[in-house]
C-alpha positions as CSV (number, residue, x, y, z in Angstrom):
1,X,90.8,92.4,100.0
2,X,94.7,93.8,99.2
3,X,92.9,97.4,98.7
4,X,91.8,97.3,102.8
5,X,95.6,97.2,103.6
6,X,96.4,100.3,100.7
7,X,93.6,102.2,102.2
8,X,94.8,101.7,106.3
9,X,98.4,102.6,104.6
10,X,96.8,105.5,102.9
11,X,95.0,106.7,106.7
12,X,98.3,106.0,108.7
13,X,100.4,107.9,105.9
14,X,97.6,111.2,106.0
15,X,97.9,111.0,109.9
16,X,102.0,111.0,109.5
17,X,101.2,114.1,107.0
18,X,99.2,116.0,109.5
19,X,102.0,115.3,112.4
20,X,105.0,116.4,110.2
21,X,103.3,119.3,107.5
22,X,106.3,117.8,104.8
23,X,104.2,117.1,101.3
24,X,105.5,113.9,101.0
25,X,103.7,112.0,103.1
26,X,100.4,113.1,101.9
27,X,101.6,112.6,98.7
28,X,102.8,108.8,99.5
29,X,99.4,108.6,101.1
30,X,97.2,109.6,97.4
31,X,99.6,107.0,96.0
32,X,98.1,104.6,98.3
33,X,94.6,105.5,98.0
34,X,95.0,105.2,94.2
35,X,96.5,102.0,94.6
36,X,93.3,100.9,97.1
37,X,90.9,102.3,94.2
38,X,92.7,99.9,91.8
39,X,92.6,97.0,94.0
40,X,88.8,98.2,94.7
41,X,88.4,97.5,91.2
42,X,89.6,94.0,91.1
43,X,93.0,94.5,89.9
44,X,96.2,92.1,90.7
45,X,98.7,92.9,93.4
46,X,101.1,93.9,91.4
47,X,99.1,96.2,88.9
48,X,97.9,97.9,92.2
49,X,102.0,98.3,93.2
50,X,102.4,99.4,89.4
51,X,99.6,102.1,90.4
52,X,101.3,103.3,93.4
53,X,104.8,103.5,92.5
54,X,103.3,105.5,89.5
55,X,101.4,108.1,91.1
56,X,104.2,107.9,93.9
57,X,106.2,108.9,91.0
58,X,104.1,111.4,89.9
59,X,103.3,113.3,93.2
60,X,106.9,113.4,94.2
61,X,108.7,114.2,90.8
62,X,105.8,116.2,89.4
63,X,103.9,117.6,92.3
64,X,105.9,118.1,95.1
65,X,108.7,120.8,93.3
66,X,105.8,123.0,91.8
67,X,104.4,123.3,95.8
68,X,107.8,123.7,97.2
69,X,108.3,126.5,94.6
70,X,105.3,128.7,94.9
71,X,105.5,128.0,99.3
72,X,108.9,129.7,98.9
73,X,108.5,132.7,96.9
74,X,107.8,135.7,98.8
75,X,104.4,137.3,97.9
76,X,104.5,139.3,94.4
77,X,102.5,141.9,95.6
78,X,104.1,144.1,98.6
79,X,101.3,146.6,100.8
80,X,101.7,149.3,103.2
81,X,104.8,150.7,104.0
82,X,106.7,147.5,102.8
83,X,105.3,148.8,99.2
84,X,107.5,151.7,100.0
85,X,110.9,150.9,100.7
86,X,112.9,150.8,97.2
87,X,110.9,153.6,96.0
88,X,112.2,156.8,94.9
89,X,111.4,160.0,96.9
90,X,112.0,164.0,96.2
91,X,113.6,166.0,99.3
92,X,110.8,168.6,100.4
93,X,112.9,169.6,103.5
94,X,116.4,169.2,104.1
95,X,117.2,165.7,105.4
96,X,119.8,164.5,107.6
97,X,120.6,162.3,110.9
98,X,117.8,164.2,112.9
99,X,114.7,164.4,110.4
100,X,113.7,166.4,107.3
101,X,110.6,166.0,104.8
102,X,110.2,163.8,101.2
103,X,107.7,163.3,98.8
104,X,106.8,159.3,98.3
105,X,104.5,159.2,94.9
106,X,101.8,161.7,96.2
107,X,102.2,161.9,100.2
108,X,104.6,163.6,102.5
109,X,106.2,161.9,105.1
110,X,109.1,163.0,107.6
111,X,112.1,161.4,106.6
112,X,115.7,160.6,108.4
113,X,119.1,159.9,106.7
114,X,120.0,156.2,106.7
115,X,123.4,157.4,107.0
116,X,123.6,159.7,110.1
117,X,126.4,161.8,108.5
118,X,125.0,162.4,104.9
119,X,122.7,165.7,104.5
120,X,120.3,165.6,101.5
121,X,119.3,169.4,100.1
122,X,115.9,170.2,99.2
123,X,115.2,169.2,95.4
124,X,117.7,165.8,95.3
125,X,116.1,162.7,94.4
126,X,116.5,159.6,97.5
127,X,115.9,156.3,97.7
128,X,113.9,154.6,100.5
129,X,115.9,151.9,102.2
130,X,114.0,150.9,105.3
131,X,110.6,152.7,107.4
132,X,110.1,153.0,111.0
133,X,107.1,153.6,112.0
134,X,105.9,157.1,110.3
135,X,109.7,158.1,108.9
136,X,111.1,157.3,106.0
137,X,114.9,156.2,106.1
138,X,116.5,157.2,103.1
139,X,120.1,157.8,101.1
140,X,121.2,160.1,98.0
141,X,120.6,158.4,94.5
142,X,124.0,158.2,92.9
């Protein structure tokens, strides 16, 4: 009858979860349901606290870091113009404060100093430190 209460604990725990989006809830709340699935099974009281405090142990030591780690790593694979910026780019037109052309891998694009008083001649090799909108923002390579 003891696996009745780990299972309302496990429900009231996975509501909590859904209310507060923290991991550790829902992980307290599989701890419980593993602990109801032991009592299901005709199990002792404390073999079914053994069960919980174990996967409790599990989800929060073992679990819990790995998700935490992979939520806050920014995506490995960048797209678009974001894909851009740290590339390298060749001066096609003179560049400075007002606008100028450079060549990112195969395409064109206008291009503006990042530093309004630095002129870049055609032929040097820039970097591309930011993009806005359809120009590329972009200082000398030292």
């Amino acid at each position: 009858m003891s696996w009745i209460v780990w299972l309302v604990l496990a429900a009231v725990l996975g509501v909590a979860e859904l209310l507060t989006i923290t991991l550790t809830l829902g992980l307290i709340a599989v701890a419980a349901a593993v602990a109801a699935v032991v009592g299901g099974l005709g199990a002792p009281v404390p073999f079914q606290i053994l069960a919980f405090v174990m996967a409790a142990g599990a989800g929060l030591g073992l679990v819990r870091p790995i998700a935490v780690r992979h939520l806050k790593h920014p995506p490995l694979l960048r797209t678009g113009t974001a894909a851009l910026v740290g590339r390298s780019a060749l001066v096609q037109q003179e560049v400075n404060g007002h606008g100028g052309r450079v060549r990112i891998g195969g395409e064109e694009w206008s291009a503006r100093s990042y530093d309004e008083t630095l002129v870049m001649p055609v032929g040097a090799t820039v970097d591309v430190i930011q993009i806005e909108g359809a120009t590329a923002l972009v200082y000398p390579r030292e």
